[in-house]
C-alpha positions as CSV (number, residue, x, y, z in Angstrom):
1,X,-33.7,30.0,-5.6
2,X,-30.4,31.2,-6.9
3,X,-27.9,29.8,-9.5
4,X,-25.4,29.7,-6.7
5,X,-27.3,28.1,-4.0
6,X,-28.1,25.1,-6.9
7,X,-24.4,25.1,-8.2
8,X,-23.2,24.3,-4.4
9,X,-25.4,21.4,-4.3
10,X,-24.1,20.1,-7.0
11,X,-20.7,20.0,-6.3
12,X,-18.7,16.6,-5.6
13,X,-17.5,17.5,-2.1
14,X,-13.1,17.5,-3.3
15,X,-12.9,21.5,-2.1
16,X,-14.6,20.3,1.4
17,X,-12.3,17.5,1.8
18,X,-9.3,19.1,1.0
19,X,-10.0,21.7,3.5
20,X,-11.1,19.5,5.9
21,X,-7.7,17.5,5.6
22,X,-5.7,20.9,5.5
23,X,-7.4,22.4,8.8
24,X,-7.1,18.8,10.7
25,X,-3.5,18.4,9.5
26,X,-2.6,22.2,10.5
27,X,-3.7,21.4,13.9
28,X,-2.4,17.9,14.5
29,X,1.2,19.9,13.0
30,X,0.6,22.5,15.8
31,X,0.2,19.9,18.3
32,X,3.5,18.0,17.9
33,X,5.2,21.2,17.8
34,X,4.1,22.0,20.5
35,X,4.6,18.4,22.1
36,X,8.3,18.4,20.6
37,X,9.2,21.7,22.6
38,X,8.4,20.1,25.7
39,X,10.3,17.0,24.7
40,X,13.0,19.6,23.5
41,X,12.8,21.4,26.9
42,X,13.2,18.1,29.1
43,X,16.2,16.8,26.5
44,X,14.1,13.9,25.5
45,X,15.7,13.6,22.7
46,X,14.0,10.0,21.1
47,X,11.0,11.2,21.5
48,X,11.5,14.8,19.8
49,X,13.3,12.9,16.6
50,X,10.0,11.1,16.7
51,X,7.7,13.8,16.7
52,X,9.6,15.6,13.9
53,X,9.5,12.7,11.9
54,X,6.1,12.3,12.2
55,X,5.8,16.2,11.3
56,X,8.0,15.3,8.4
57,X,5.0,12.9,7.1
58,X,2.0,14.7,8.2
59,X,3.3,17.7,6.4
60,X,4.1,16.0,3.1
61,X,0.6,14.2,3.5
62,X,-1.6,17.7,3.9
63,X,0.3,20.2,1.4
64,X,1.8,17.5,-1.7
65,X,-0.4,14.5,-1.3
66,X,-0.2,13.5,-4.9
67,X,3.7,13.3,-4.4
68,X,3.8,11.5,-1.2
69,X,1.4,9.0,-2.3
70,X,3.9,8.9,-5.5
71,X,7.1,7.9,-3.5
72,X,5.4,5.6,-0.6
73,X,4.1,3.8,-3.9
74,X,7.6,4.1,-5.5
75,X,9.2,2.5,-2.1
76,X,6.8,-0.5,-1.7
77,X,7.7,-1.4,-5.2
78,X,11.5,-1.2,-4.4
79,X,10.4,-3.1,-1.4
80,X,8.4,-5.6,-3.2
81,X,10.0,-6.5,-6.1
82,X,7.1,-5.3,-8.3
């Protein structure tokens, strides 16, 4: 057995999860672009503001998830009163 293999097993699992949220939030991103073109293409236009909002939030949840957390948190106090 190798240092490496025994170094791997010990890790806590963050790189995999990150990853695994990057890859699933790449694809879901795809799939409302490619959702809003068609919505683009028929001039549904509630439905494509809809999509690219959503975008807007998947996007800030996958690549600055510390932030986004940050200013949901920052809101619900505003919202709150705490």
């Amino acid at each position: 057995m190798s240092a490496d293999t025994v170094t791997l097993a010990l890790t806590s699992g963050a790189d995999l999860k990150t990853w695994v949220f990057l890859i699933a939030g790449n694809i879901f991103l795809i799939i409302l672009v490619v959702r809003s073109i068609g919505h683009y293409a028929k001039r549904e236009w509630g439905e494509l503001i809809g999509h690219v909002i959503t975008g807007i939030l998947v996007a800030g949840f996958v690549f600055a998830t510390d932030t986004t957390k940050n200013m949901f948190v920052e809101i619900f106090n505003k919202v709150a009163g705490a």
